[in-house]
N, C-alpha and C positions, 0 to 999 in steps of 0.2 A: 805376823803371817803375811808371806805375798800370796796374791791370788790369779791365775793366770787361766787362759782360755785355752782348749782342745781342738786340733785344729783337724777340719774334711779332708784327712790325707788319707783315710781307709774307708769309702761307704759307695754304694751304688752313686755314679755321676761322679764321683770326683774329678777335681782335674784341675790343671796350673794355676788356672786365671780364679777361682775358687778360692786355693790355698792362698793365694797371693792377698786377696782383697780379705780374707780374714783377718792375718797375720797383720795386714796395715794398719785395720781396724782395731786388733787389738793392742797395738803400739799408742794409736791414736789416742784409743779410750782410755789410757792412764792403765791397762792389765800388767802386770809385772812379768808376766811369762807366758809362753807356748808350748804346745805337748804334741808327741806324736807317737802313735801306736807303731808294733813291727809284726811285719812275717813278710817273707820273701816271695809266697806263693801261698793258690788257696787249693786244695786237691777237688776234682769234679766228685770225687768221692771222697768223703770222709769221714774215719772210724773212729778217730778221736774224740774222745767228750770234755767241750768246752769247762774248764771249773768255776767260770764265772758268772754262769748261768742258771737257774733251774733246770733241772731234766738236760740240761748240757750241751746243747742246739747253739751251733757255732752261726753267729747272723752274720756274715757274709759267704757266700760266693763265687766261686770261679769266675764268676762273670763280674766283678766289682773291681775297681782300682784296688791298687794298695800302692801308695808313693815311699819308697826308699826312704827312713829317715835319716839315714847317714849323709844321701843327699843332699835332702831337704834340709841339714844344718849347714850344709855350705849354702846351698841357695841363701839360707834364712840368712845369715850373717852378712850375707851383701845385700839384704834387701834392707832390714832392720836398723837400728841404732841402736834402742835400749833391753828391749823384754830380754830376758834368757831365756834360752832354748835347750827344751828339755824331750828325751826320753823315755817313756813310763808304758813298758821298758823295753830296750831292745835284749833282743836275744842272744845270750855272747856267745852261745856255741857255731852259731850260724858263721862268724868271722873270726878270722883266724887271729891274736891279742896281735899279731906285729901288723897285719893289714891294718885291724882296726882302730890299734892306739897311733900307728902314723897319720888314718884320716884327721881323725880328733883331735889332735894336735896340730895337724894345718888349718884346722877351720876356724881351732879356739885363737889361733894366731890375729884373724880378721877379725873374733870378737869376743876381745880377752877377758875372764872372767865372767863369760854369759853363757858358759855349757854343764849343764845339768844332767849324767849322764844315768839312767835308772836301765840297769843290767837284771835278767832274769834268767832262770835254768830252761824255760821252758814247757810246753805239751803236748804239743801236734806231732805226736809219730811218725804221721808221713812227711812231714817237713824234713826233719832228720832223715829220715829213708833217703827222700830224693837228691840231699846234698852229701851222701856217705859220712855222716856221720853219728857215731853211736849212741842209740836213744841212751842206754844205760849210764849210771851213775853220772848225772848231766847235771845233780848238785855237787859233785867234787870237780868235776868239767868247771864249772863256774868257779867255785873258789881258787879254782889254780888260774882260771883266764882272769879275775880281779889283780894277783899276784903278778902275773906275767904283765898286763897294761901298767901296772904300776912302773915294774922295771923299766918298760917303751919310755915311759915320761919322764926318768931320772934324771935327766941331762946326763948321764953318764955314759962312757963305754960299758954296757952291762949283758953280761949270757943270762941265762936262763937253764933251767935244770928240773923239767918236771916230769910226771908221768904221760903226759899229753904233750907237753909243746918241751919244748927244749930248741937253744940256740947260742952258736960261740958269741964271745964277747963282741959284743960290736956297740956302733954308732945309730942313734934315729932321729938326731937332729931334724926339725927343729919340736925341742921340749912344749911343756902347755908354756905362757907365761903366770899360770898359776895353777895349784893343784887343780882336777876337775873332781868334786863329787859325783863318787859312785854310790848310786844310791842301788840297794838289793831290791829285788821284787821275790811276791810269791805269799800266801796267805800260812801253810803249813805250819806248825812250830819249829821243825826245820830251817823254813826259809825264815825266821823271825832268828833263831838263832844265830843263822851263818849273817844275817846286816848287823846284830847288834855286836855279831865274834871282830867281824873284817869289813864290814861298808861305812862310807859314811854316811850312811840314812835306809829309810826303809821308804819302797811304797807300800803303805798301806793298802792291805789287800783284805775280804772276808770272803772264803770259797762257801761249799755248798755245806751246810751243816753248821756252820758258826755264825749263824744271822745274818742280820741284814739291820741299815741305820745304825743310828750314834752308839748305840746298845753295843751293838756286836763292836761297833766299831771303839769304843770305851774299853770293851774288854780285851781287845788282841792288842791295842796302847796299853794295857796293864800289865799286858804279857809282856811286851818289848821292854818293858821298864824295868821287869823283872831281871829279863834274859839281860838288860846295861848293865846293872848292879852286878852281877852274877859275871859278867867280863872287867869291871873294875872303868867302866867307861859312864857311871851316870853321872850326869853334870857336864860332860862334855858337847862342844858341839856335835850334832847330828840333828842330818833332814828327814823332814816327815812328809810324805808327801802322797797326800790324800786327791784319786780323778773319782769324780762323780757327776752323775747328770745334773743339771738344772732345770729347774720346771718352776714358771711363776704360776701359779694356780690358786683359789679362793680358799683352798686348803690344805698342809702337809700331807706328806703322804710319810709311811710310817718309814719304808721300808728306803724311802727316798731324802737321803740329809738334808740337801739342798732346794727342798720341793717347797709351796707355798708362796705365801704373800712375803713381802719384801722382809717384814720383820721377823718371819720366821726362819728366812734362810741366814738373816742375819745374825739371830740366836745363835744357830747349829755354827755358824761358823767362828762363833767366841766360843762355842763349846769346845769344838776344834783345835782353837787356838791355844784356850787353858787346859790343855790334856799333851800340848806340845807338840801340834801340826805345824809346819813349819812353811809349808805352798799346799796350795788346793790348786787343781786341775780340774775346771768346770769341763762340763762337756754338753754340748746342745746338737741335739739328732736332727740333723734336716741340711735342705740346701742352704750355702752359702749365706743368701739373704735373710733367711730367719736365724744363722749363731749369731750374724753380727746385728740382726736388732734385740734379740737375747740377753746381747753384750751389752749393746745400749741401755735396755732395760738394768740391765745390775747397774754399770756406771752411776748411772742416775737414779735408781732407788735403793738401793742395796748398800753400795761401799759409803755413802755418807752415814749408813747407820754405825759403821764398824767404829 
């Protein structure tokens, strides 16, 4: 299992010098990877209900940063050397597969083998409203934008022929230098089915109704292992890729994997691993200076338990 840190590219205060001393930090600290949330905008109003929530109260803002991560994987590739940089997940309907698999392929150029890309359908309404495109069936939107970025990456002269996108044969030089996992997002049976049908990984997601901790999260891994077998793909490689908060505290919390004293998060996260989580995405709520003494804290009591 690699294990990798969340970085303040979406929270009240964000901002360069922030992202920057994180991301160093967690290069420094021996982390294997970086992660970053997407939305392109936050509505001063809005109707949508968050699924990742209780009662579904979306915590940020109009008034909060949110830093581009398509960006922020260029930045990161020329600040970085080793972690990979991941998305958990970006939203593909928002970018059109030729914009998007041409960025992703120049950036994987400067750091080849380090992009980890986690693709989701989507749920903010107004998001889609405001960049005309159609909320509706935005789980087959996704599965054709998976098929269509593939083509971008083939080194080939290749068209395209979908219900959505479509394109003559051409050229999108220059290709990844190796595939990039697309790992799916989304908690539904749905969404577990379309990563185990055509992704190479899931993130691990539990919406509102299917628990909460190792519990819930045991059983939608049961699911997914179902839905492998049931496509003729268990045993194959595929990522798993579990973000959760971390919380060092004098005692677990139920609801929270990564919560507790050193040896407990240590547990949950061999549990993790013998269930076939493949990266964790910690995530530490606050300024700058408290993920990366956070980080420090795991480095040094945590990962020597693993």
């Amino acid at each position: 299992m690699e294990i990798g840190l969340h970085l303040p590219t979406s929270q009240p205060g964000a901002d360069a010098g922030s992202i920057a001393s994180v991301a160093a930090a967690a290069e420094r600290l021996g982390f294997d990877s970086v992660w970053m949330f997407d939305h392109l905008l936050t509505p001063a109003e809005l109707a949508s209900s968050y699924p990742y929530a209780k009662g579904g109260a979306y915590p940020l803002t109009a008034r909060d940063p949110f830093f581009d991560p398509v960006a922020m994987l260029g930045v990161l590739a020329g600040s970085t050397r080793r972690v990979r940089l991941g998305t958990n997940v970006l939203v593909a309907a928002y970018r059109h597969p030729i914009v998007l698999g041409k960025a992703l392929a120049t950036i994987e150029q400067f750091a080849p083998g380090r992009l980890v890309i986690g693709l989701g359908a989507g749920w903010m309404a107004e998001e889609f409203a405001a960049l005309g495109v159609p909320f509706e069936q935005r789980g087959a939107r996704l599965e054709e934008h998976v098929a269509a970025l593939r083509a971008v990456w083939s080194g080939a002269a290749t068209g395209f022929e979908g219900e959505r996108y479509r394109w003559q044969p051409a050229g999108f030089l220059p290709a990844p230098t190796r595939p990039i996992p697309l790992v799916l997002g989304g908690h539904g049976d749905a969404a577990v089915d379309r990563a185990a049908r055509l992704g190479d990984g899931w993130a691990l997601a539990t919406g509102r109704g299917q628990g909460s901790g190792l519990t819930a999260m045991a059983s939608r891994l049961e699911h997914l292992r179902g839905r492998l077998r049931a496509h003729g793909r268990e045993g194959q490689p595929f990522e798993i890729v579990c973000q959760h908060a971390l919380v060092f505290s004098s005692d677990p919390v139920a609801s929270l994997p990564f919560s507790g004293p050193p040896e407990a998060i240590a547990a949950s996260l061999r549990a993790l691993a013998g269930r076939g989580v493949t990266q964790v995405d910690l995530a530490v709520f606050g300024e700058a200076s408290e993920i990366v003494e956070r980080a420090h804290e795991f480095a040094e009591r945590v990962r020597p338990l693993l």
